[in-house]
TORTORDO-903171 format. One record per residue (C-alpha): residue number from 1; residue in one letter; x, y, z. Coordinates in nm, 4 decimals. Example, Ala and Ser with C-alpha at 12.3 -4.5 7.8 and 13.67 -1.06 7.14 Angstrom:
% TORTORDO-903171
1:A:1.2300:-0.4500:0.7800
2:S:1.3670:-0.1060:0.7140
***
This chain:
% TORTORDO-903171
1:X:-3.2607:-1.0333:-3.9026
2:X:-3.5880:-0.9940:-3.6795
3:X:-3.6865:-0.7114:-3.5327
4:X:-3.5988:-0.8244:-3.1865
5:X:-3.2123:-0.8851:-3.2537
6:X:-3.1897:-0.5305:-3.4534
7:X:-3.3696:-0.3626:-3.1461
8:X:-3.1022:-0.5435:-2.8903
9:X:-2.7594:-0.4340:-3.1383
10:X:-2.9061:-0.0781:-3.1901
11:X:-2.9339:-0.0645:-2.7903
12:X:-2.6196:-0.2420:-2.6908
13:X:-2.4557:-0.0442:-2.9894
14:X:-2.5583:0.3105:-2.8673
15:X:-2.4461:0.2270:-2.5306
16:X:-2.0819:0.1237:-2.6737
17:X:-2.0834:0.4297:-2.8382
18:X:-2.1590:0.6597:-2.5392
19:X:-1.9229:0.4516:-2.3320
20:X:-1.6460:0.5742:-2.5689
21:X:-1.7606:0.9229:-2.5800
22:X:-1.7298:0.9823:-2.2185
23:X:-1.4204:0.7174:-2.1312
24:X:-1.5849:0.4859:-1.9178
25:X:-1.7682:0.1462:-1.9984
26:X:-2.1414:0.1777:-1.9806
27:X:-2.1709:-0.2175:-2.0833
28:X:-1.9913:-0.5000:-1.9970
29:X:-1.6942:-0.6063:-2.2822
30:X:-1.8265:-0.8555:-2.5529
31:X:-1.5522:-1.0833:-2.5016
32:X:-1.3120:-1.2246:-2.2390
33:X:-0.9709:-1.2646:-2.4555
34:X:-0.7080:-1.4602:-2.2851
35:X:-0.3357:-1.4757:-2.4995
36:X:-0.2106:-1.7189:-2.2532
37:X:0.1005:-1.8240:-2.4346
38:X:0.3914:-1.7401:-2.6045
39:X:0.4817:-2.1103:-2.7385
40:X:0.4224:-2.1647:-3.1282
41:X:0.5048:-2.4619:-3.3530
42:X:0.5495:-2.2479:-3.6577
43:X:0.7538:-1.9591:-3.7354
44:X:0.5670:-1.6623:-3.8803
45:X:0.7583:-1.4072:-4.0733
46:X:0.5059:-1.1532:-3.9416
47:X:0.4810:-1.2700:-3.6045
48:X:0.7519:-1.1805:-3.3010
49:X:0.5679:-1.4493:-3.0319
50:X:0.9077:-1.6089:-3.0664
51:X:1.1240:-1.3362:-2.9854
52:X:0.8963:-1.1916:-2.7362
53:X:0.8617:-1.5452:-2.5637
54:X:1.2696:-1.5304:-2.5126
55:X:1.3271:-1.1941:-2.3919
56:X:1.0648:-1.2752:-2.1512
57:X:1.2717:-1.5806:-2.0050
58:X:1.5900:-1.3815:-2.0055
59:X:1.4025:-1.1381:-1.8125
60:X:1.2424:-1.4049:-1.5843
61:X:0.9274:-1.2915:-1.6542
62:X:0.6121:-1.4964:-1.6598
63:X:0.5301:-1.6079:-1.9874
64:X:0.2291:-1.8511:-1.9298
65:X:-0.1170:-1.8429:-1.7885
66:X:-0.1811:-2.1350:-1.6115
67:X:-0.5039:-2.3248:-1.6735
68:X:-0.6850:-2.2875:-1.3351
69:X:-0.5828:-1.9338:-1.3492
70:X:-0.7475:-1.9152:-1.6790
71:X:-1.0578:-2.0802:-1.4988
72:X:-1.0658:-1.8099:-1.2289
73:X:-1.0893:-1.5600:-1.4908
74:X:-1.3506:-1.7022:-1.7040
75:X:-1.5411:-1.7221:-1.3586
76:X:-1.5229:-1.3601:-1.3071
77:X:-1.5639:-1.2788:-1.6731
78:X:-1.9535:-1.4936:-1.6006
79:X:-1.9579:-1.2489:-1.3413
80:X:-1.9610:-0.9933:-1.5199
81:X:-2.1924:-1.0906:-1.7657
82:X:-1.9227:-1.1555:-2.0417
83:X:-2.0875:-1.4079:-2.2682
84:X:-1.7291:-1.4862:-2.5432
85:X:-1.4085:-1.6120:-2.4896
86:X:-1.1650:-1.5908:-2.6875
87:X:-0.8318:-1.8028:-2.6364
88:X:-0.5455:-1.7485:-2.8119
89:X:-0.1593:-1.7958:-2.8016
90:X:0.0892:-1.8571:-2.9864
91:X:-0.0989:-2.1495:-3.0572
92:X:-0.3560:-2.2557:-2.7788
93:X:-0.3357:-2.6704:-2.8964
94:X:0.0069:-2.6513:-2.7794
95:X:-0.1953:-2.6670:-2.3722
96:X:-0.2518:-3.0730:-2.3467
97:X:-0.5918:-2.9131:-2.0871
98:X:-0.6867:-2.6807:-2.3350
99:X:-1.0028:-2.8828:-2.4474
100:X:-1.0794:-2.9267:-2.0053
101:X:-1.0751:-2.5323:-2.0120
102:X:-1.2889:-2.5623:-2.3162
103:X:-1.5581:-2.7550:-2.1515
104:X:-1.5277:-2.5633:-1.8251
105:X:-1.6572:-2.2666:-1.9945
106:X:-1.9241:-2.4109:-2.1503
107:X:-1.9898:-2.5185:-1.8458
108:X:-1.9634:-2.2298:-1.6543
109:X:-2.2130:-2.0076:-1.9076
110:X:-1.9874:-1.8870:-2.1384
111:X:-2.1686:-1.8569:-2.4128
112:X:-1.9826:-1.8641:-2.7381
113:X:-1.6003:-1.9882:-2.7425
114:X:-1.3504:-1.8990:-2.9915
115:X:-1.0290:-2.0770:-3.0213
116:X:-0.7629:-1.9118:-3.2404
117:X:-0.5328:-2.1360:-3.3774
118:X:-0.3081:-2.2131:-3.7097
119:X:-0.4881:-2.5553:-3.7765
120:X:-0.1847:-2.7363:-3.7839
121:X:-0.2208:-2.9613:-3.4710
122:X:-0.5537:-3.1089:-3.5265
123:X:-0.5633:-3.4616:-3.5695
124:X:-0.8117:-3.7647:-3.5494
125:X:-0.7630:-3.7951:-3.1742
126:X:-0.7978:-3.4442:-3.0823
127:X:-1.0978:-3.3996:-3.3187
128:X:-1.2361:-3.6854:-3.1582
129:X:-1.2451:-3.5789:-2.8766
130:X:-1.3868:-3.2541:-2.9638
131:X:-1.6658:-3.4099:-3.0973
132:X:-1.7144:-3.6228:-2.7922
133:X:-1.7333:-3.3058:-2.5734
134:X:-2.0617:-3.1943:-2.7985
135:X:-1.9481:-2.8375:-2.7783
136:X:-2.2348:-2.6630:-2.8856
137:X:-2.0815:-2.3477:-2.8665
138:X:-1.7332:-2.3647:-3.0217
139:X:-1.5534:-2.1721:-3.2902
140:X:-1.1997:-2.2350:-3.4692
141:X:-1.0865:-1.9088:-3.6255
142:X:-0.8373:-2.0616:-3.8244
143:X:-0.5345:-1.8794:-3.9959
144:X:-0.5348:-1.9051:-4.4184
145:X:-0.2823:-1.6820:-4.5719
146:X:-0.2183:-1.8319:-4.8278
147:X:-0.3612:-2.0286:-5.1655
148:X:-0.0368:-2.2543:-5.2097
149:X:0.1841:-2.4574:-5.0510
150:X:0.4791:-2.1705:-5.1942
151:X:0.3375:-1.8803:-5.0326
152:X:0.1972:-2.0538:-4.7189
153:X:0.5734:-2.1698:-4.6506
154:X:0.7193:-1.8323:-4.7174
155:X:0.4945:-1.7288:-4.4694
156:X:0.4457:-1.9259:-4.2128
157:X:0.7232:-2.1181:-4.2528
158:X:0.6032:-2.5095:-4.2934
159:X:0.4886:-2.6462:-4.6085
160:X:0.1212:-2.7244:-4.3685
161:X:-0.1160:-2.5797:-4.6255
162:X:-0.2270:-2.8983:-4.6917
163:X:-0.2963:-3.0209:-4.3545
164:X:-0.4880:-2.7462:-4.2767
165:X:-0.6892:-2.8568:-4.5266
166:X:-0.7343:-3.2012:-4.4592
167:X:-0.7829:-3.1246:-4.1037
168:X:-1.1058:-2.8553:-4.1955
169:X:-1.2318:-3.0982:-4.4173
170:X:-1.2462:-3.3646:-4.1579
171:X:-1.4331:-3.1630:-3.9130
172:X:-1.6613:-3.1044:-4.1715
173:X:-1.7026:-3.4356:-4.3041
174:X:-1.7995:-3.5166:-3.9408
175:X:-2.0335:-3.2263:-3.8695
176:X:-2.2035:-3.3698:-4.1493
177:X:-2.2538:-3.7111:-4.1015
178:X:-2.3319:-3.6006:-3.7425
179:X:-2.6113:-3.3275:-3.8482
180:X:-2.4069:-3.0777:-3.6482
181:X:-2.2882:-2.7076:-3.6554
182:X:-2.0622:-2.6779:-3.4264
183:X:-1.7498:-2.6639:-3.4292
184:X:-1.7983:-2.3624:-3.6519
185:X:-1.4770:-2.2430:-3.8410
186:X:-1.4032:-1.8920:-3.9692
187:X:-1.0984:-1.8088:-4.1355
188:X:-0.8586:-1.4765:-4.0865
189:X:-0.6345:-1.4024:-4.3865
190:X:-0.3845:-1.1139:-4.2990
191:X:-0.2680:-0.9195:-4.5903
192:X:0.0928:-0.9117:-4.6826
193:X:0.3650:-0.8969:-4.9593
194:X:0.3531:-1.2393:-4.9924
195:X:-0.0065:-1.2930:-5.0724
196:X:-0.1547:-1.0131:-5.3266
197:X:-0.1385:-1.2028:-5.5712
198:X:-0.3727:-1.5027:-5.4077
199:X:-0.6316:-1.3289:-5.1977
200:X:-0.9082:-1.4169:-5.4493
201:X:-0.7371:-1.7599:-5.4475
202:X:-0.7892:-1.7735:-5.0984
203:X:-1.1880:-1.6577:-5.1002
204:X:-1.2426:-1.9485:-5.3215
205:X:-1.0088:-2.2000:-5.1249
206:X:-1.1838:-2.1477:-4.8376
207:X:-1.4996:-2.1822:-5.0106
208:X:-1.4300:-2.4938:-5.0925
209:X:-1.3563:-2.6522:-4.7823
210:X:-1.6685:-2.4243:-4.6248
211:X:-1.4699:-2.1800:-4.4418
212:X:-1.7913:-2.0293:-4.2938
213:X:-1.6653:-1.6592:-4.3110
214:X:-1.3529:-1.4717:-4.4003
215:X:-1.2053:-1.1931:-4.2402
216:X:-0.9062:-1.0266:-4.3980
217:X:-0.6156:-0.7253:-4.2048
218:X:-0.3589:-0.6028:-4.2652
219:X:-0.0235:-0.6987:-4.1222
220:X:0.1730:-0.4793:-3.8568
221:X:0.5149:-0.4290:-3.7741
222:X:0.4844:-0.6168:-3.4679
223:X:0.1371:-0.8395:-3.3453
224:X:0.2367:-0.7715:-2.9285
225:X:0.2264:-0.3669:-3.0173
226:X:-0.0018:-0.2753:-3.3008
227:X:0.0537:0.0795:-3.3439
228:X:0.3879:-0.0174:-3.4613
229:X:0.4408:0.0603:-3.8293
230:X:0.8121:-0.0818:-4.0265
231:X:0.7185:0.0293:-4.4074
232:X:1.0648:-0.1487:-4.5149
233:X:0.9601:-0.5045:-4.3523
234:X:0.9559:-0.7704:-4.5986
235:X:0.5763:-0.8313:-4.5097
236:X:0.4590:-0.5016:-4.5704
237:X:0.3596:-0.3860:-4.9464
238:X:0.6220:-0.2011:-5.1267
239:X:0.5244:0.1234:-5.3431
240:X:0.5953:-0.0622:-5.6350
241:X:0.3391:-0.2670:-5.6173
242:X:0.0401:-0.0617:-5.4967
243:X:-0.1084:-0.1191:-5.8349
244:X:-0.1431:-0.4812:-5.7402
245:X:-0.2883:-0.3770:-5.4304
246:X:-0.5289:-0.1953:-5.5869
247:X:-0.6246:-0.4848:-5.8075
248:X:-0.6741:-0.7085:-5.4978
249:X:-0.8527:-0.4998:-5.3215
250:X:-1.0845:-0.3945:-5.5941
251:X:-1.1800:-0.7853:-5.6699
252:X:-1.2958:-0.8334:-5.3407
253:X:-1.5049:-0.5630:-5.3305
254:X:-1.6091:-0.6791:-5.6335
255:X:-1.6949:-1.0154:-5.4666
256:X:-1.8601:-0.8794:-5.2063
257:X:-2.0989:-0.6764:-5.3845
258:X:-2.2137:-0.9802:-5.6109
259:X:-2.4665:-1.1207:-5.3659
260:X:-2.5890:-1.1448:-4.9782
261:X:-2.4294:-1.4654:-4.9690
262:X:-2.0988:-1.2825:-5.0922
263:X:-2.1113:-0.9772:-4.9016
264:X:-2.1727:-1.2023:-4.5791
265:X:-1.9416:-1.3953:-4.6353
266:X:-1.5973:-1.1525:-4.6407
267:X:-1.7230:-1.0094:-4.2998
268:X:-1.5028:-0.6708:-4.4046
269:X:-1.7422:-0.3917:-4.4857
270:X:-1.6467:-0.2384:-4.7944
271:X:-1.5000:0.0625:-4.5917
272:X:-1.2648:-0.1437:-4.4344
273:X:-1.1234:-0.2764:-4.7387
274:X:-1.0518:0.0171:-4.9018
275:X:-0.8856:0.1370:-4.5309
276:X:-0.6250:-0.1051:-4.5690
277:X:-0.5287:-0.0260:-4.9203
278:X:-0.4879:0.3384:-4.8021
279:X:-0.3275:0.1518:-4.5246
280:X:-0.0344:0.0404:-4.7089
281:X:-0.0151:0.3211:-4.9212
282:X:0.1229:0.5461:-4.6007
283:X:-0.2076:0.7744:-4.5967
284:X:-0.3288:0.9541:-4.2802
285:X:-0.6357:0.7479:-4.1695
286:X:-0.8786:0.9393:-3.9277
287:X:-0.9553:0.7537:-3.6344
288:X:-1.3725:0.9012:-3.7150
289:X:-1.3335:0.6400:-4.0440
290:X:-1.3698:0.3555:-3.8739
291:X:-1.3927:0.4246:-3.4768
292:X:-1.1789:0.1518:-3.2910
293:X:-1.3381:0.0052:-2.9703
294:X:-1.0437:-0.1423:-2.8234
295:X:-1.0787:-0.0773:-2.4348
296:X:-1.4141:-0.1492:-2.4138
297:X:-1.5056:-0.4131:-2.6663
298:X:-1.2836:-0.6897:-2.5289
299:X:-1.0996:-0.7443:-2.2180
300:X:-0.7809:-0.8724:-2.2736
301:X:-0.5805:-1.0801:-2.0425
302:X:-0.1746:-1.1312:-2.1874
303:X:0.0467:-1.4052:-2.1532
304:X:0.1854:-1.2292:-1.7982
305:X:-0.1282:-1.2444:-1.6660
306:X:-0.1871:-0.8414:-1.6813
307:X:-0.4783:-0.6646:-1.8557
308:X:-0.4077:-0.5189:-2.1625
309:X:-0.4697:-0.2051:-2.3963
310:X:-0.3469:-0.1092:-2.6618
311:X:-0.1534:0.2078:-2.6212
312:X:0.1732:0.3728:-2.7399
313:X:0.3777:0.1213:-2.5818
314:X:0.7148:0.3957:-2.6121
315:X:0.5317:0.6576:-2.3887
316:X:0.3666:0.4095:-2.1552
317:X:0.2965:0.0784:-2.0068
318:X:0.0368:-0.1634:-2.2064
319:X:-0.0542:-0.3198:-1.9329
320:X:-0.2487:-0.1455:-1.6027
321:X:-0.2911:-0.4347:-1.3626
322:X:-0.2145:-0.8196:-1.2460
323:X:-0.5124:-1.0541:-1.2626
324:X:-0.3506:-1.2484:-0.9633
325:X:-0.3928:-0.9451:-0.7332
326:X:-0.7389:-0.7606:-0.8233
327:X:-1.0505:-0.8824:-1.0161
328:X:-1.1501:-0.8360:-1.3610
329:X:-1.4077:-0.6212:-1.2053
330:X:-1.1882:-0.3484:-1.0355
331:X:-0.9245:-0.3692:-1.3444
332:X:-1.2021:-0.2997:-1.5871
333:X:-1.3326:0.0259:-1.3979
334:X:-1.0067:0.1287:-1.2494
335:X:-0.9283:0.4960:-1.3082
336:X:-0.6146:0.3883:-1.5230
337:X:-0.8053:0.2139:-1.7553
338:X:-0.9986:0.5071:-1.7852
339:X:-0.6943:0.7481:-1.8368
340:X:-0.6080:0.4743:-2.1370
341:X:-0.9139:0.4745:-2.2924
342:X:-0.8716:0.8439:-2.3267
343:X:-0.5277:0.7839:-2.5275
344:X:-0.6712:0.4824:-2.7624
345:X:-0.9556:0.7442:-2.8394
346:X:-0.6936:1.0010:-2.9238
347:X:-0.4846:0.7232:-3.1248
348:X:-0.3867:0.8982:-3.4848
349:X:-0.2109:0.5616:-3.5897
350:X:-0.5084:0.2935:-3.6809
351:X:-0.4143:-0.0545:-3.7026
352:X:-0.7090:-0.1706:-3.8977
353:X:-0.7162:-0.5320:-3.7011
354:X:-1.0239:-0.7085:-3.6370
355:X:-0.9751:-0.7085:-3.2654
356:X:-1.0085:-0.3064:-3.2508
357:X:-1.4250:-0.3551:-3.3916
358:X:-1.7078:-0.5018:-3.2533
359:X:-1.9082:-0.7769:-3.4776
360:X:-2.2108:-0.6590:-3.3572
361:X:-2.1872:-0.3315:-3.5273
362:X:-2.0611:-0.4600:-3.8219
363:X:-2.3594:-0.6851:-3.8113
364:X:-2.6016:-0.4316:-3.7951
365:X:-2.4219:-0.1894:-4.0104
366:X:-2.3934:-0.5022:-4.2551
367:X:-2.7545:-0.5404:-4.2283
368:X:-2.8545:-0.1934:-4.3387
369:X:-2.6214:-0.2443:-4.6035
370:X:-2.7188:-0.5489:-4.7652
371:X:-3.1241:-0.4142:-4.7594
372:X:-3.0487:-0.1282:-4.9321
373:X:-2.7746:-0.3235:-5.1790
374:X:-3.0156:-0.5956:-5.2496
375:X:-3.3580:-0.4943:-5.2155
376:X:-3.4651:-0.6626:-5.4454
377:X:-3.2759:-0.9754:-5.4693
378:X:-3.4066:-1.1628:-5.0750
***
């Protein structure tokens, strides 16, 4: 890293970390993240976008952002100087314009765009067409749970392991032959049950079809209110096998520490992993571990079309205001997104998910790391 880039994340950082100290946003969010639907073509045996997509209807509740909605937002989001999007459902392919809303940021200055998808719907069309739109700015963050066909179908329900695969290594294959890096695709493995026994199965499947990174969090009792926590769920590790939690976590740490290539490429620092054993195990985790940024990292737009926090949903609304009525601007600054940044600051329940963090710090903090780890191996 040059000197220039570690002077602009130690400034930026600083900033983020005042911002949280006093409850009120000192920098503009890293990302825009729009969940604009509900719909999924799998079904998830951690995941309640199903349920929460029908009690919506039987409520007559909205349950869909619309696209040019979507492109007012990312409009304002350039306005405020937000350079990522993030768009995520359900399962964004499932939007026939979601490539058109693509493009219009791109166009518009966004300047890194994340889709977030299970890598099921890809096929030579679509990918041809993604090509054809020379995205130079993309990124697929893909979900791999799984090493085998078994355990992918016990948890996502569909025997599509294997067209994941073929579908990554086609995009790849093309990136190739086209001298290209974009697309880029990054993989997010969440921790389960189901899957101890394959998460170093996993680090070397996605290896092999050049996953560029791996993230890896653990599961929650519910993925539309993190904080809750259902230690009898079928997902979540039992006490009898904590010793097999311990064994996976401890190879990839193991992994991680081998080399800079390794410890770059599972993006968890070291702390984190060992978070989510203790995690799983039921202990207290203090919120000073492993500060959480949600509330200022990433503004978060939900399938309702309301910005979104997340707060103890029991004790109070998630949501503090409709994008179709006030901008991104006045939400982001309003006094009761302050009052809710005080209560995520005060949260005594840490999820542990990737979307609480900021990548910046964990690139600099990664940095630091690796020069003191490997000082003499460059």
């Amino acid at each position: 890293m040059d000197k220039k880039r570690m002077a602009q994340l130690r400034k930026r950082g600083f900033l983020f970390w005042l911002s949280r100290k006093i409850d009120y946003p000192l920098m503009s969010p890293d990302c825009l993240q729009i969940n604009f639907t509900f719909s999924c073509n799998l079904m998830c045996k951690m995941c309640s976008m199903h349920e929460r997509l029908q009690s919506f209807k039987s409520a007559n509740r909205r349950h869909e952002i619309e696209v040019d909605v979507m492109k007012k937002l990312i409009k304002e989001a350039v306005k405020m100087r937000i350079g990522s999007l993030i768009l995520i459902g359900g399962e964004p392919f499932l939007e026939p314009r979601l490539l058109e809303l693509v493009n219009f940021a791109r166009e518009s200055g966004i300047e890194g765009i994340t889709v977030v998808t299970n890598g099921t719907l890809f096929n030579e069309s679509v990918i041809k067409n993604i090509f054809d739109l020379n995205l130079d700015n993309l990124n697929f963050s893909i979900s791999i749970d799984a090493a085998t066909e078994k355990t992918f179908a016990q948890i996502r329900g569909e025997n599509a392991l294997g067209k994941i695969i073929e579908n990554v290594n086609l995009i790849n294959s093309i990136k190739e032959k086209e001298n290209k890096i974009y697309p880029n695709i990054c993989s997010v493995c969440t921790i389960m049950d189901q899957n101890l026994e394959e998460l170093m199965d996993i680090v070397k499947l996605c290896r092999k079809i050049k996953i560029s990174r791996l993230i890896f969090q653990p599961v929650v009792g519910d993925n539309t209110d993190q904080r809750r926590r259902d230690r009898d769920s079928s997902v979540f590790v039992s006490k009898d096998r904590h010793v097999i939690l311990d064994n996976a976590i401890n190879d990839l740490i193991k992994y991680k520490m081998q080399s800079r290539d390794n410890f770059d490429y599972i993006a968890n620092s070291v702390k984190h992993l060992q978070l989510i054993n203790s995690y799983f195990k039921g202990k207290r985790l203090s919120p000073r571990e492993m500060p959480c940024y949600a509330g200022y990292n990433r503004l978060q737009i939900v399938q309702e079309g309301k910005v979104y926090f997340c707060v103890n949903q029991e004790n109070h609304e998630a949501t503090y205001g409709d994008v179709g009525k006030d901008s991104l601007k006045a939400l982001w600054f309003s006094s009761k997104a302050r009052f809710y940044r005080k209560l995520i600051r005060k949260c005594n329940f840490p999820c542990l998910q990737w979307c609480s963090y900021r990548d910046d710090f964990n690139e600099l903090s990664g940095e630091l790391q690796k020069n003191k780890l490997f000082k003499n191996n460059v």
